[in-house]
N, C-alpha and C positions, 0 to 999 in steps of 0.2 A: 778800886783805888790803886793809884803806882805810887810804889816807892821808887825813890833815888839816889842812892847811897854815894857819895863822891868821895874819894880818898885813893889811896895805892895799894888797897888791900892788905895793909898790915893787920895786923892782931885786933886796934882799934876796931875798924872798919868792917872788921867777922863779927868781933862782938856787937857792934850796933845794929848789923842786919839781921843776928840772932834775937837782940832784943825788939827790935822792930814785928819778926814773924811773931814771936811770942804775945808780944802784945795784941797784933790785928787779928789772931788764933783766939785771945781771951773777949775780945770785942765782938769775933764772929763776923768781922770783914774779909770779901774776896779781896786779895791781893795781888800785885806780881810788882818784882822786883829791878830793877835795871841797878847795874852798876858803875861808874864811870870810875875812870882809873887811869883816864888819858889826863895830862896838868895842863895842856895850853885850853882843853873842854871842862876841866874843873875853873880853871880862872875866867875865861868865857862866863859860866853860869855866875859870877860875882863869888863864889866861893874864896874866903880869905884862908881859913883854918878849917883842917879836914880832921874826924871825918866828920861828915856833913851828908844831914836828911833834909830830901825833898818830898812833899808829900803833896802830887798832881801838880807837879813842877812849884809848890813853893816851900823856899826854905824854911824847915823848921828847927832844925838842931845846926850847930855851927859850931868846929873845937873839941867836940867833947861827945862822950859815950853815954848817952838819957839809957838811963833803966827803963825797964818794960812796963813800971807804973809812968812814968811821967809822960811815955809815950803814949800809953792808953789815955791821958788827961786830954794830949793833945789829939788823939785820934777822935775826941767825942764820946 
């Protein structure tokens, strides 16, 4: 499974890939991560408000920091 975490690497954007690992760890999915950090490849991607997860290139999180349960919801 890729994750693809888009934002500028603020605080935000640690903590979501934190929760992200945490979650795919509790689920017992192989992962890897890409980070996108470039803005003219964040708006490209339709990204409006960061940060923002992509899970197999589709947007799941947008704006906002999803904890590691809500992630595991959407992980399956």
């Amino acid at each position: 499974m890729k994750f693809t975490i888009y934002g500028s690497g603020c605080a935000k954007c640690n903590q979501l890939t934190a929760n992200v690992e945490e979650a795919a760890k509790a689920k017992g999915i192989h992962y890897e991560i890409e980070k996108i950090t470039d803005t003219n490849a964040i708006i490209d991607a339709g990204i409006m408000r960061t940060p923002a997860l992509a899970v197999d290139d589709e947007i799941v999180v947008e704006g906002k920091v999803a904890n590691s349960k809500e992630l595991e919801g959407l992980l399956g």
